[in-house]
C-alpha positions in Angstrom: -14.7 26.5 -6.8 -13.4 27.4 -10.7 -14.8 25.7 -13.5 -13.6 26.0 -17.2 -15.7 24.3 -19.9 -12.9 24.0 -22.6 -13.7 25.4 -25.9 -10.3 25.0 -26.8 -10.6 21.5 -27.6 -9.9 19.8 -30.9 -12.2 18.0 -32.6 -10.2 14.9 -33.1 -7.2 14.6 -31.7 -4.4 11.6 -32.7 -1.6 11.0 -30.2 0.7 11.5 -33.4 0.2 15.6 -32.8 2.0 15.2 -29.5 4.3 12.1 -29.7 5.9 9.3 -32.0 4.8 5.8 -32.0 8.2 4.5 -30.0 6.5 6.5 -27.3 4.2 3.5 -26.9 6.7 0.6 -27.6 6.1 -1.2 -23.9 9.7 -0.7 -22.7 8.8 1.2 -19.4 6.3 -2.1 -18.5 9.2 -4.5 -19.2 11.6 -2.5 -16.7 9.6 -1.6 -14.1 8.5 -6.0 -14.1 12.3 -6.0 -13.6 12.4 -4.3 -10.3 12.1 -6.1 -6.7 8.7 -5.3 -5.1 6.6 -4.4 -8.7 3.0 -5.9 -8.4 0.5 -5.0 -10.7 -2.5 -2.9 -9.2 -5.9 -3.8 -10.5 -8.8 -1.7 -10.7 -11.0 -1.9 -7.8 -14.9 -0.4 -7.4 -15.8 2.5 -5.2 -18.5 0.2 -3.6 -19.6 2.3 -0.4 -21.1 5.8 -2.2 -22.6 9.2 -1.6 -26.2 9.5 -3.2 -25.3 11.5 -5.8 -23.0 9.1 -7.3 -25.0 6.6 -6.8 -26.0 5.8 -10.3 -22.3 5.7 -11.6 -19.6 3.3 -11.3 -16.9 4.8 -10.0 -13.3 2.5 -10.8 -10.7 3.8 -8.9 -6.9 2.7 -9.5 -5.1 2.8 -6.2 -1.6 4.0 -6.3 -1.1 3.6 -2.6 -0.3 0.1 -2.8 3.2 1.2 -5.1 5.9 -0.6 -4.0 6.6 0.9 -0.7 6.3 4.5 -2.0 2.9 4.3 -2.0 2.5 6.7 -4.9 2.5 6.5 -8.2 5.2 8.9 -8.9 8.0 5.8 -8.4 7.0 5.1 -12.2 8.2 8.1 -14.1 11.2 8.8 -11.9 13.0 5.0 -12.3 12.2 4.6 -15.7 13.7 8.0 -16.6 17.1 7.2 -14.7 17.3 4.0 -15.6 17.2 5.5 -19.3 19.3 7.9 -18.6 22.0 5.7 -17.5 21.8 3.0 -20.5 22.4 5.8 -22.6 25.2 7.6 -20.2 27.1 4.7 -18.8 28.8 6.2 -15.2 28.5 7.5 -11.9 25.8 10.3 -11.5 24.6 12.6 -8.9 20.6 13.2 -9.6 18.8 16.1 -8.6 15.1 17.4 -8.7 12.7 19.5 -7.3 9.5 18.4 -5.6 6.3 18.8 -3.4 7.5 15.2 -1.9 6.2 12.0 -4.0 8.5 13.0 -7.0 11.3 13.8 -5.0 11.5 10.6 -2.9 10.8 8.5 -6.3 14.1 10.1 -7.8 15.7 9.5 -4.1 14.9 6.0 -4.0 15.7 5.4 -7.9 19.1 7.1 -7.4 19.6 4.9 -4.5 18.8 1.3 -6.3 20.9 2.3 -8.9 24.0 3.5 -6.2 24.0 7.0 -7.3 23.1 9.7 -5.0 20.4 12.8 -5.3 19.5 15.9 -4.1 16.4 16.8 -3.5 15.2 20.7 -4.0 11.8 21.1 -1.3 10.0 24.9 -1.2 9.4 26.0 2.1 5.9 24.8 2.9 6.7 20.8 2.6 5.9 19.0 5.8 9.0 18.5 7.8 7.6 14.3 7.7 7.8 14.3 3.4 11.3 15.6 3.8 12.6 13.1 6.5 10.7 10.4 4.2 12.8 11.7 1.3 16.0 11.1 3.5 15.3 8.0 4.1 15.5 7.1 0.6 19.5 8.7 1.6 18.9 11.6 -0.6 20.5 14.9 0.8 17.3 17.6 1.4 17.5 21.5 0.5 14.7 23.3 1.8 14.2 26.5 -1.0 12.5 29.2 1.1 9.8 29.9 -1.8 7.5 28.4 -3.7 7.3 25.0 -6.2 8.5 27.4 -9.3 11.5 28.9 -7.8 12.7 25.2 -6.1 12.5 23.9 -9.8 14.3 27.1 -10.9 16.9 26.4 -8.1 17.6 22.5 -9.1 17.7 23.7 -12.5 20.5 26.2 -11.4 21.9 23.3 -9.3 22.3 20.6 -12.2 23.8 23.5 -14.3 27.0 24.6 -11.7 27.9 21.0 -11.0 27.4 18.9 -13.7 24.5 17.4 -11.8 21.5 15.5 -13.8 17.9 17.0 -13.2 15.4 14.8 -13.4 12.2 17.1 -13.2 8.9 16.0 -13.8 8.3 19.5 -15.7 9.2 21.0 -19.1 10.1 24.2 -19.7 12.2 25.9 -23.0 15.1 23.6 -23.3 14.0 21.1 -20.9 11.7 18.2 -22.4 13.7 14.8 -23.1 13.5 13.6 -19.6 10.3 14.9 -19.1 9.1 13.0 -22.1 10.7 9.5 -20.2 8.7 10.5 -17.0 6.0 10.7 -18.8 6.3 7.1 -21.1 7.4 5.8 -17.6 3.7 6.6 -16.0 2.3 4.5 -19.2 3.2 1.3 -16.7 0.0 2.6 -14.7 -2.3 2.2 -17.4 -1.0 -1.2 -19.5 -0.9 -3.4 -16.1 -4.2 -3.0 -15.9 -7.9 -4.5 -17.2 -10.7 -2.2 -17.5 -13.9 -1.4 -19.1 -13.3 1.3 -21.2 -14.9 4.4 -19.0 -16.9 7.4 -20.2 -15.2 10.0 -18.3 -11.7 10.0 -16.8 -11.1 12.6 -13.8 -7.2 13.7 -13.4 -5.8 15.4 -10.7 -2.9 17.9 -12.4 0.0 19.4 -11.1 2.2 20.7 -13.6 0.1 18.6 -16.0 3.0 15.5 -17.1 1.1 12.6 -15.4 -2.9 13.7 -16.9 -0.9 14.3 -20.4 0.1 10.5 -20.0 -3.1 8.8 -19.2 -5.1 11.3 -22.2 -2.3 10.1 -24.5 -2.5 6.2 -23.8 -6.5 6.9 -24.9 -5.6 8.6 -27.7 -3.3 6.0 -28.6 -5.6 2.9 -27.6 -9.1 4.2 -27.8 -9.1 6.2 -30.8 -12.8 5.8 -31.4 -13.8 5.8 -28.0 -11.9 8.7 -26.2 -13.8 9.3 -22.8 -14.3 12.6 -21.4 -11.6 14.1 -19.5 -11.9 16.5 -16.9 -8.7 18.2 -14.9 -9.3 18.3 -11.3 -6.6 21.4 -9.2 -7.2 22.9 -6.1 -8.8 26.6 -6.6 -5.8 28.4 -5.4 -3.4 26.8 -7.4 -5.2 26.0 -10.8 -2.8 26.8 -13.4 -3.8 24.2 -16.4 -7.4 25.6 -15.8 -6.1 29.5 -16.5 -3.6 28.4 -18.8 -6.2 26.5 -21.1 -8.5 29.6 -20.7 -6.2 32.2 -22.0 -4.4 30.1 -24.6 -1.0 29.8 -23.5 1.3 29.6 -20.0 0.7 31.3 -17.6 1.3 31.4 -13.7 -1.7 30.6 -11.6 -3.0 33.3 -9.0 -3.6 32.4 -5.8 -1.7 31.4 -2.8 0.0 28.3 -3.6 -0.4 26.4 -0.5 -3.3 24.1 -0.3 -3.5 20.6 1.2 -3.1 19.3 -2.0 1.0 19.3 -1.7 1.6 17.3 -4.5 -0.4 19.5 -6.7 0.7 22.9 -5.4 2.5 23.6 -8.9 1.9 27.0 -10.2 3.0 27.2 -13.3 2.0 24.0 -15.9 4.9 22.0 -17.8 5.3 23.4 -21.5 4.3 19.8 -23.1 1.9 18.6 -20.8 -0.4 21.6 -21.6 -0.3 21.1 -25.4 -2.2 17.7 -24.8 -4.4 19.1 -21.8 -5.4 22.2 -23.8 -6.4 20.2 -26.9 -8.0 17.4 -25.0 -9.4 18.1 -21.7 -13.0 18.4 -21.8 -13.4 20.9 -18.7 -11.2 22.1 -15.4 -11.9 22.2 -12.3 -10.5 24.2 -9.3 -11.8 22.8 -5.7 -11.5 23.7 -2.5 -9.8 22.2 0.3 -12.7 21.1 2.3 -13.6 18.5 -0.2 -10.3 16.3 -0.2 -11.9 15.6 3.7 -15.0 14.6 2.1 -12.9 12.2 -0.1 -11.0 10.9 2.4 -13.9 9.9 4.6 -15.5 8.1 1.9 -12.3 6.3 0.8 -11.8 5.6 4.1 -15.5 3.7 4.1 -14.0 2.1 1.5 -10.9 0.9 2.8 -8.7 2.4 0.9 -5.1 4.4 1.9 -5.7 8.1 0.6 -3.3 11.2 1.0 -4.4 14.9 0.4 -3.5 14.3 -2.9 -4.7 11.3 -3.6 -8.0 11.9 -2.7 -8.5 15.1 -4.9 -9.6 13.1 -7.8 -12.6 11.8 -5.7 -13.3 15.2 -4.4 -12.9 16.8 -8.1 -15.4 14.0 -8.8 -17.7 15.6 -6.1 -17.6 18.5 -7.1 -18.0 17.7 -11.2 -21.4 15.9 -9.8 -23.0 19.0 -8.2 -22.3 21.1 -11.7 -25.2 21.1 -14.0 -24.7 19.6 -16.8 -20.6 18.0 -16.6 -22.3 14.7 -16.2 -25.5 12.4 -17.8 -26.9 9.6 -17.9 -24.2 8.4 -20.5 -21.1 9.1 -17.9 -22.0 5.5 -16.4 -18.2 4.5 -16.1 -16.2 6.7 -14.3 -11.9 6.2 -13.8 -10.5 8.1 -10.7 -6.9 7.7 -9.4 -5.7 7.7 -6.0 -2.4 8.9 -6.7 -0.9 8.4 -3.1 -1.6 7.2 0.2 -1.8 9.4 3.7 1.5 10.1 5.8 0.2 9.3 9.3 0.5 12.1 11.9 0.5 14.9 9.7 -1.7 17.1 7.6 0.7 17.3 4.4 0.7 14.4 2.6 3.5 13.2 0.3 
């Protein structure tokens, strides 16, 4: 297990260092109302615990039950087509790269819209996330590399045939529809009624969705910012080195966990600004804790994916490190950012 206690961390930070005030205008809530199938998921309690959370409570928000995506990736992707469009009236072919949720969410936005995608898979997704994705009647390319080089190829892709990328990473020259994805994840956090928790654990990939949730926060909690903590797998924990060193870099490691969705080397170049300055402490865990989480969401009743369950298991494992939680840290937020694809051991 890695574990970075971040002494990079500003002492007060104001959304206003990372984004304007139109970022927060509600615009993303109002469309994603709009759309057949939104319900509003409520926070539920983790009621069924280990002992050694037993002296927290433990609010979970439980993207599985997202329209029928069942993750909470459907957010960023519609909102930033459906942006994309108003301001580029005409007929589009949308393109991305993904581990699988963020690839079927721009499939299935493409498709409600009557435009078509393609969809830019490394080699190690499950063959079940990519028949999911055509479903959604998205055309699948499997890259035979890693996350980085799919993103570089859909890039490559949008460039040669006048495609749109809609990528759920930044990178120099790439950051306007990044910046929508991310406003469009705000939905998450303004349907919902919550006390206001001490600590907030984040699962990060590239880093666009944690950035998101720290900015709402900083935006509506100004005086009472919780603590955040960044849960990766160990093997792919590039927001933990990345905040260590002070700038970008690729993580080490092998890049295949069971953690697909967050099997992102390399972290997005605006996300990190906000994670770097904000984030409390990182966390790199191993793949025998998502089980862990799973069985205990499962106790609980509640649909988790690989993914999904990470921020349970990062939760876990933040418990048994001296000194990341007190007594103060009574209200603790965790996300179950996707539910399981049955019969397999990659979840989307």
């Amino acid at each position: 297990m890695k574990h970075f206690t971040n002494f990079r961390k500003g002492f007060k930070n104001s959304f206003t260092d990372f984004v304007s005030d139109d970022f927060f205008d509600g615009e993303e809530l109002d469309f994603h109302r709009s759309i057949n199938g939104y319900k509003p998921i409520p926070l539920t309690q983790l009621i069924t615990k280990p002992p050694v959370l037993s002296n927290r409570n433990i609010w979970i928000k439980d993207e599985s039950k997202r329209f029928h995506l069942k993750a909470f990736k459907a957010l960023g992707a519609s909102f930033a087509i459906k942006k994309f469009i108003d301001n580029n009236p005409g007929q589009y072919v949308f393109c991305t790269a993904t581990d699988g949720n963020h690839g079927r969410a721009v499939a299935w936005a493409s498709a409600i819209n009557c435009m078509q995608a393609v969809i830019f898979v490394p080699i190690s997704v499950a063959n079940e996330t990519i028949q999911l994705i055509r479903q959604e009647r998205a055309e699948v390319r499997v890259v035979n590399s890693d996350y980085d080089h799919a993103v570089k190829v859909a890039a490559e892709f949008a460039h040669d045939t006048g495609s749109v990328l809609i990528q759920d990473t930044s990178f120099e020259g790439y950051s306007e529809i990044p910046g929508l994805i991310m406003k469009g994840y705000l939905t998450q956090m303004r349907e919902s009624e919550f006390t206001l928790p001490d600590t907030v654990i984040l699962q990060a990939g590239v880093g666009t969705w944690a950035a998101s949730v720290i900015l709402f926060f900083l935006k509506y909690f100004p005086d009472n910012i919780p603590k955040f903590i960044i849960v990766e797998p160990e093997e792919v924990a590039g927001c933990l080195e990345s905040a260590k060193v002070g700038y970008i870099v690729k993580a080490s490691g092998k890049y295949q966990t069971v953690m697909a969705g967050l099997n992102c080397p390399t972290p997005a170049t605006e996300a990190i600004k906000v994670l770097t300055r904000c984030v409390d402490h990182f966390i790199g865990i191993p793949d025998e804790l998502v089980s862990q989480a799973q069985e205990i969401y499962k106790k609980n009743e509640i649909d988790s994916g690989s993914t999904g369950a990470s921020g349970l298991a990062g939760l876990l494992a933040v418990a048994e490190i001296e000194g990341l939680l007190d007594e103060s840290d009574k209200n603790i937020l965790i996300f179950n950012t996707e539910g399981k694809i049955s019969n397999d051991s990659e979840d989307l």
